[in-house]
N, C-alpha and C positions, 0 to 999 in steps of 0.2 A: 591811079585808082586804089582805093582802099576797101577792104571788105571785113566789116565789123559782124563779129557773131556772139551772141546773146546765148548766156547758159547759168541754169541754179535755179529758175522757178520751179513753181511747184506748189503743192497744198499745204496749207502750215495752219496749224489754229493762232484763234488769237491771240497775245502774248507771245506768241512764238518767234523766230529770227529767221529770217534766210539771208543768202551772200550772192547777190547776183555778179558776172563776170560779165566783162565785154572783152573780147581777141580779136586784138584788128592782124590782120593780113603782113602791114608790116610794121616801121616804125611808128611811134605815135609821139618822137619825141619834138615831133615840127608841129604838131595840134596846138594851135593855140588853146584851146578847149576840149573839153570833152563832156559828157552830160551824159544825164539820164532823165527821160520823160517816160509818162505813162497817160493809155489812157485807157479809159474804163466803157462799159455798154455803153452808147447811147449820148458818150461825153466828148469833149474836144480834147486832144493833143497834149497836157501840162508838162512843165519843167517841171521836176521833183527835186533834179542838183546837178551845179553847174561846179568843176573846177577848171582854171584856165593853167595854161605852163608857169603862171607869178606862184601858182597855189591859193590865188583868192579861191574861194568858194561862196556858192550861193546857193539858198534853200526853200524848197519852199515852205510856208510857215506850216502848212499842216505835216508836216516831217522834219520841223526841227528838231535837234536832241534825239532823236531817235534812228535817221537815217545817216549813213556817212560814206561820203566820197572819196574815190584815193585812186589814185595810178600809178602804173609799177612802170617805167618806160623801159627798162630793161628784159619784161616780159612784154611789151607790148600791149599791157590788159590794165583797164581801168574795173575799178570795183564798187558797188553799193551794196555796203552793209546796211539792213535792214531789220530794227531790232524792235518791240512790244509795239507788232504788229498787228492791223485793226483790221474789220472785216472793209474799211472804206479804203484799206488799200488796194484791194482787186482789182488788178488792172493789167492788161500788156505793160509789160515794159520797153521801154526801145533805149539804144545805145545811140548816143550822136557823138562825131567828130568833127570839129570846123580847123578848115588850115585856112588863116586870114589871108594869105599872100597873095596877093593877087592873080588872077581871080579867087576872091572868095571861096571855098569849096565846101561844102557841107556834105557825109558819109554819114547813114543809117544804118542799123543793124534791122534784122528780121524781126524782133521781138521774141521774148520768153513770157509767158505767163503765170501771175503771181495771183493765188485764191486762196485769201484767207477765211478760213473760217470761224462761225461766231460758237 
């Protein structure tokens, strides 16, 4: 079992940047993945950004160029940099880990909340 925890939200105006963290519990260097989704009032669940242990990444388009993913496996903490941020980013944020090995295992974080204002 792994226990991922969400930290760095917070209110930021627009333009503004925050660095959200995710600390998992232990190693994170067997994740085949790791990610960050968010989601907002009223809305469903999105990816925001996916990196896997290759280092591909993946984004999604309304946070390209602005947002960045990265994982430190030595601290165990993956991160999303968050930079000329918009009030339509307002959202939880959640932390994901997936270990492919069979079985499959997929780990959530609590969520941090990110308000930006306009």
């Amino acid at each position: 079992q792994v226990q991922l925890v969400e930290s760095g939200g917070g209110l930021v105006q627009a333009g503004g940047s925050l660095r959200l963290s995710c600390a998992a519990s232990r190693s994170i260097f067997s994740m085949s993945a790791m990610g960050w989704y968010r989601q907002a009032p009223g809305k469903q669940r999105e990816l925001v950004a996916r990196l896997t242990s290759g280092n591909s990444t993946n984004y999604a388009d309304s946070v390209k160029g602005r947002f960045t993913i990265s994982r430190d496996n030595d601290k165990n903490t993956a991160y999303l940099q968050m930079n000329s941020l918009k009030p339509e980013d307002t959202a939880v944020y959640y932390c994901n880990g997936i270990m492919a090995s069979p079985p499959v295992l997929v780990y959530w974080g609590q969520g941090t909340q990110v308000i930006v204002a306009s």
